[in-house]
VMD Tcl script that draws the C-alpha trace (Angstrom):
set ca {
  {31.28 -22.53 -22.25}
  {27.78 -23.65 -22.13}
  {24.91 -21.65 -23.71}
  {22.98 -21.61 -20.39}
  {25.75 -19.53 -19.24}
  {26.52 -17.31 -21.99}
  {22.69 -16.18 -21.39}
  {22.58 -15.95 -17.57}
  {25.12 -13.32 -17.39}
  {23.16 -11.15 -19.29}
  {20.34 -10.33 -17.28}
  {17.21 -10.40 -16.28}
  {14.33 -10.02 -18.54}
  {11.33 -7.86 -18.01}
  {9.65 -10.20 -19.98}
  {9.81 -13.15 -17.43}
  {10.93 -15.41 -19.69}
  {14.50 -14.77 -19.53}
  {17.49 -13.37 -21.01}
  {17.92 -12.59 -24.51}
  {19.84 -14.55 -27.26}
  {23.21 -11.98 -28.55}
  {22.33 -11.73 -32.14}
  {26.00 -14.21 -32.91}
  {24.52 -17.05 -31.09}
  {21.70 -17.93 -33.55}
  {23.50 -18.27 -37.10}
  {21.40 -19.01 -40.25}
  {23.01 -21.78 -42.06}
  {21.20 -23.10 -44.47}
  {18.60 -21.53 -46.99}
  {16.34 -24.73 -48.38}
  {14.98 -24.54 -51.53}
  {11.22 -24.98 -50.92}
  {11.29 -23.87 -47.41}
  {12.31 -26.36 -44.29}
  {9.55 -27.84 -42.54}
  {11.15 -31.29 -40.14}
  {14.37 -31.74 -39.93}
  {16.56 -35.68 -39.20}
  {20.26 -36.78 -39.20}
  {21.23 -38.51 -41.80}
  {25.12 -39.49 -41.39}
  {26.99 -36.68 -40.61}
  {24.55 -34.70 -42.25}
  {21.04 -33.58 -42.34}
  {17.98 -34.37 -44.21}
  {14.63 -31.56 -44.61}
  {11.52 -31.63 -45.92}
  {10.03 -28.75 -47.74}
  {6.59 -26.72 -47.36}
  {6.49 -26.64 -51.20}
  {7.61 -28.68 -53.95}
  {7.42 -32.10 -51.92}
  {11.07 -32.68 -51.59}
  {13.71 -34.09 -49.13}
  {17.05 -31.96 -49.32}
  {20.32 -33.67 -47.95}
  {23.08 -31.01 -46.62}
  {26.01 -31.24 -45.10}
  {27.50 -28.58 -42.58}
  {30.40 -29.52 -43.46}
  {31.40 -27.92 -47.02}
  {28.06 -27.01 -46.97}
  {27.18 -29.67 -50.08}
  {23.36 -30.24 -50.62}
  {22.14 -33.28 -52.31}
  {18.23 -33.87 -53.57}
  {17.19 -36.81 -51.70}
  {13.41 -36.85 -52.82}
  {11.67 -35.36 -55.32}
  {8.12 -35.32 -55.90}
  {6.73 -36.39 -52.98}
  {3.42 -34.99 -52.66}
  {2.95 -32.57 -49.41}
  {5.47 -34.18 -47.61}
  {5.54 -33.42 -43.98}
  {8.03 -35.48 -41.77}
  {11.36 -37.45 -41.85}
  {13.42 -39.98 -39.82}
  {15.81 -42.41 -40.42}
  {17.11 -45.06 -39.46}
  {20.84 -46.49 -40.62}
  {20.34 -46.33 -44.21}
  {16.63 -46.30 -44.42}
  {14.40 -43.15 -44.89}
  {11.12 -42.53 -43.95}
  {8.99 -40.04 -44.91}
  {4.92 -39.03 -44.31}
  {2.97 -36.82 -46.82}
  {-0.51 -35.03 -46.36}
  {-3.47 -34.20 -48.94}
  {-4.61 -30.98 -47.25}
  {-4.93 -32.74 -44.04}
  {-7.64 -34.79 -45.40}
  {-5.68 -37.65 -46.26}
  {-2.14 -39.19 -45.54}
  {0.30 -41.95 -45.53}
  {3.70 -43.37 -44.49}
  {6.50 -44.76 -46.49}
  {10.07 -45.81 -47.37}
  {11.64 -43.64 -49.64}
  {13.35 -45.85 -52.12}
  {14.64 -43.80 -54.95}
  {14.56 -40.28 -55.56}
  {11.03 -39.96 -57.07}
  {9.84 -44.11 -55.48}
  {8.88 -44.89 -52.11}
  {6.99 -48.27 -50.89}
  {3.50 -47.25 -48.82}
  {3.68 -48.39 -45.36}
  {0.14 -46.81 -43.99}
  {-2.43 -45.09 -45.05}
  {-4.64 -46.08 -41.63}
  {-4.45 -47.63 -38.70}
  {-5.52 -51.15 -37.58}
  {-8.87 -50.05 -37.00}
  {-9.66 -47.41 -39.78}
  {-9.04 -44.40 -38.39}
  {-7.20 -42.79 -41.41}
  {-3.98 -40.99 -41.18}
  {-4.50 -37.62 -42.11}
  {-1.60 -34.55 -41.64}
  {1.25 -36.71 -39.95}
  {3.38 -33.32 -39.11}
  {5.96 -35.01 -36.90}
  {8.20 -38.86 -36.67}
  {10.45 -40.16 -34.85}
  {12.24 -43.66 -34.66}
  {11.66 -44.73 -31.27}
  {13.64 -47.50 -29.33}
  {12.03 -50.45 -30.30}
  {12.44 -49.52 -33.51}
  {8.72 -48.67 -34.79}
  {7.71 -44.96 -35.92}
  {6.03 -42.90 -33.76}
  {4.13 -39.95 -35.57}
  {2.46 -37.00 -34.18}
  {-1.01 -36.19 -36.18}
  {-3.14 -33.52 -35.60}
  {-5.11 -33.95 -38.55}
  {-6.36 -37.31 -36.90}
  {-5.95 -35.80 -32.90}
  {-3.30 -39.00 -32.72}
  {-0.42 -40.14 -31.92}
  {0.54 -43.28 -34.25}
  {3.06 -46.29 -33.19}
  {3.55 -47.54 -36.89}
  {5.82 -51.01 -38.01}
  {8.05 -50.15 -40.70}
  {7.91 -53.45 -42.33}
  {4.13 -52.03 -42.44}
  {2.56 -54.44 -40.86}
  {0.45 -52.58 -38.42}
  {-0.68 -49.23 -37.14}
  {-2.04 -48.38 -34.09}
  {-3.00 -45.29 -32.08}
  {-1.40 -44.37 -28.58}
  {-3.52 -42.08 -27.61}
  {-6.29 -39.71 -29.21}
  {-8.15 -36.49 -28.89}
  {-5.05 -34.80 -28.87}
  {-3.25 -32.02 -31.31}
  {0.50 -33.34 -31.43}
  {2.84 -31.53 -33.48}
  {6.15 -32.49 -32.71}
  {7.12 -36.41 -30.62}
  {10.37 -37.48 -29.23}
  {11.65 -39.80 -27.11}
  {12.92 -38.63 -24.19}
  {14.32 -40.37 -20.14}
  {12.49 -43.69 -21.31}
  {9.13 -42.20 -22.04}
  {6.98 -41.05 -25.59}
  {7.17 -37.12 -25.46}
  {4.75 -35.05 -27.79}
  {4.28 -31.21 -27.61}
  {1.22 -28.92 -28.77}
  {0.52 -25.47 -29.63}
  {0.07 -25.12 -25.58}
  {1.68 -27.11 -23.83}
  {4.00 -30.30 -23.67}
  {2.99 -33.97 -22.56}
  {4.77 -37.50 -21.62}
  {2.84 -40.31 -22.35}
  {2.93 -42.97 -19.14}
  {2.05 -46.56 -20.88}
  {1.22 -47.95 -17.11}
  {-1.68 -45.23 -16.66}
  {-2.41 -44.45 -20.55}
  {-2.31 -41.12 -19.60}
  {-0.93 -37.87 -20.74}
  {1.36 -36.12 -18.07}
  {1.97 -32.06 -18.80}
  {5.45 -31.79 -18.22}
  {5.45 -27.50 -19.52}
  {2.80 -25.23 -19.81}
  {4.71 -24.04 -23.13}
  {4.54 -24.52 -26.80}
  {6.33 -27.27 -28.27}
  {6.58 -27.15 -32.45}
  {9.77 -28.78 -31.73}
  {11.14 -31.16 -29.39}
  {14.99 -32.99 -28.90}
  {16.22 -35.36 -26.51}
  {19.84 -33.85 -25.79}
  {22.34 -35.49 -23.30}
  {19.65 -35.92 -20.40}
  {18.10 -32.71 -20.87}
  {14.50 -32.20 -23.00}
  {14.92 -29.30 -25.76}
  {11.46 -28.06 -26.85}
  {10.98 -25.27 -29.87}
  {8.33 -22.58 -29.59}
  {7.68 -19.00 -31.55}
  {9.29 -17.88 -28.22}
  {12.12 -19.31 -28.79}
  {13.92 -22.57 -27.20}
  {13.52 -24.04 -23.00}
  {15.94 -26.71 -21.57}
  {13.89 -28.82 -18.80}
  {11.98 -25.84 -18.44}
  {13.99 -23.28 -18.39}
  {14.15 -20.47 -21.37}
  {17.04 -20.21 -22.47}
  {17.19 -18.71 -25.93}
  {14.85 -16.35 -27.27}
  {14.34 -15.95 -31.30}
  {13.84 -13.46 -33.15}
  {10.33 -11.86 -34.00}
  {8.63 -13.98 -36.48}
  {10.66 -17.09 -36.15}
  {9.06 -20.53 -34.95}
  {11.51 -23.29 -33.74}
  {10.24 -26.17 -34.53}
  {12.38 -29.84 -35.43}
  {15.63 -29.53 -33.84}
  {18.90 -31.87 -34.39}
  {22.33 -32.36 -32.75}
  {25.53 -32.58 -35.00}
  {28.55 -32.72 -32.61}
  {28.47 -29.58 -30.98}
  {25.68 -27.60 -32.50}
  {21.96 -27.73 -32.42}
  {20.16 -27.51 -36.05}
  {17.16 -25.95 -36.21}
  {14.00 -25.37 -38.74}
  {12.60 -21.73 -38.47}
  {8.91 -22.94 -39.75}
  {7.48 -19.67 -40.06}
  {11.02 -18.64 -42.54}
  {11.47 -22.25 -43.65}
  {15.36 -21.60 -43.14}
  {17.54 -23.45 -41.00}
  {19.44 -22.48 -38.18}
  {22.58 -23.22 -35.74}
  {23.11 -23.36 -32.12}
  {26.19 -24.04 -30.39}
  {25.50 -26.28 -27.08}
}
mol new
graphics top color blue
foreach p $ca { graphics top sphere $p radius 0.5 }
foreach p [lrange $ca 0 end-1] q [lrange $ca 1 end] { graphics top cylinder $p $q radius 0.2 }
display resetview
């Protein structure tokens, strides 16, 4: 039974933005130490960064087993992997930031600091691996979106004078989402298209269909479809067979969904 339906059949909402989530839907799963801040699969578990104490905690659902991946770290912000390989950015209150491959618990090898032409990296909030295999990082701290190598060998801006917080891939195009609304980038124009005139803190590619987090609570193409509780922000969202993970930012716990 899909989750679109469980929440259809109960109403309308005066609200306008659509039925309520019953309170067994949404199940808190995982408490991180530190508080969760961006979320990434990692096998068939996950990996989170923390708001304090610049670490990366591992955690499996299964058995519920958590592992310290990173220690250390500085103000780390995002994560993303790839195979084996971890990547990781970190932030000096916004003014400053960098990239890098985590290589032991407390070691990493620097990948960026800046990009090709200087323009520093400065609060790199968001990452993803995208398909040709480079990162792509959403920083508002620099209005940018980065495309960055990770043998390190260059850096370069997509697209500027923008406040990205979360990027995905998503139907063949570079997806970022702001605290107003959410944007495709079209390489042929290098243009932003608005693709939702809604918050996106978090954003997932899932089986065709574009997931996007927001303090209101979580849309499908669109569509609301979950609401959160008061308080709560979704922001980086995974899948793990069935269910959706989720980081409540403004809690720093994380959450479950089932799809």
């Amino acid at each position: 039974m899909s989750l679109l339906f469980l929440l259809a059949c109960k109403g309308d909402d005066p609200s306008g933005l659509g039925p309520s989530v019953p309170d067994d839907l949404f199940e808190e799963v995982w408490a991180v130490d530190g508080l969760s801040w961006d979320l990434a699969l990692y096998g068939d578990g996950l990996l989170s960064t923390t708001q304090f104490g610049g670490q990366i905690w591992g955690w499996e659902p299964q058995g519920g087993v958590e592992e310290e991946v990173g220690d250390r770290l500085g103000e780390v912000q995002a994560v993303a992997v790839d195979g084996e390989d971890i990547y990781f950015t970190v932030t000096d209150s916004g003014m400053t930031g960098f990239v890098a491959l985590l290589t032991g618990v407390r070691t990493w090898d620097e990948l960026a600091t800046e990009g090709d032409g200087g323009l520093p990296i400065r609060r790199p909030e968001d990452m993803v691996v995208g398909p040709d295999g480079a990162l792509y990082i959403a920083d508002p701290g620099a209005e940018a979106l980065w495309r960055v190598e990770r043998d390190g060998s260059s850096a370069k801006v997509v697209t500027r004078n923008i406040l990205p917080l979360s990027v995905a891939w998503h139907d063949g195009r570079l997806h970022y989402g702001t605290a107003d609304a959410v944007y495709a980038w079209d390489d042929g124009t290098e243009a932003s298209v608005e693709v939702l005139d809604q918050p996106g803190y978090g954003l997932l590619s899932d089986e065709g269909s574009l997931l996007v987090g927001s303090q209101e609570g979580i849309w499908e193409d669109g569509v609301h479809v979950a609401a959160t509780q008061v308080g709560m922000r979704v922001s980086s969202m995974v899948r793990v067979g069935d269910v959706v993970y989720f980081t409540d930012q403004g809690q720093g716990s994380v959450w479950s969904m089932e799809r």
